[in-house]
N, C-alpha and C positions, 0 to 999 in steps of 0.2 A: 504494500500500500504506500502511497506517497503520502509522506512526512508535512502535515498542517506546518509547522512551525521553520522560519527560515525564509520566506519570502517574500514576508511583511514585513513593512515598517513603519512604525507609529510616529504620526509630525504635526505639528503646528500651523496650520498657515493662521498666519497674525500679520497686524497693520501696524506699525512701527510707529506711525504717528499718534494712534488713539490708546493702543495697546489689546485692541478686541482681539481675538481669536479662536478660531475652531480646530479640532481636534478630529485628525482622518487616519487613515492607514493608506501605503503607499505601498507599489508591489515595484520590490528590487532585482527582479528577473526580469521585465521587461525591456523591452530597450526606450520605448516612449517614455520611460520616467525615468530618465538618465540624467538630467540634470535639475534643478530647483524646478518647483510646481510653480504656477501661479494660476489664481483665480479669481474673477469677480465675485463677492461675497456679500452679505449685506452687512454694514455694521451700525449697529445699535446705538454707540454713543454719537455721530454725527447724521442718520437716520438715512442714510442712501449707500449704494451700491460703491465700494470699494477695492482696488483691485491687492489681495492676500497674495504674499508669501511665503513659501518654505521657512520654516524654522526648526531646530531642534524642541524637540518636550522635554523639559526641568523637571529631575524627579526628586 
């Protein structure tokens, strides 16, 4: 059976300016997720569509 664990990876895309951020998983086999994510997200403390970054998660 192929082994669940190993080809995810847990990350942050956060807004550096406001500090909001959401919490994803990211697949490190693929080759489209080879370098930093980015996506438009909504963020809550200035109420419209922002564009989120890769970040590491602080444990």
């Amino acid at each position: 059976m192929a082994s669940k664990k190993g080809n995810k990876e847990v990350v942050q895309l956060r807004n550096n300016e406001t500090g909001c951020f959401y919490i994803t998983t990211k697949n490190t086999k693929s080759e489209n997720t080879a370098g930093k994510m980015k996506f438009r997200k909504y963020d809550k403390k200035v109420r419209k569509h922002v564009i989120m970054t890769e970040a590491k998660v602080s444990h």
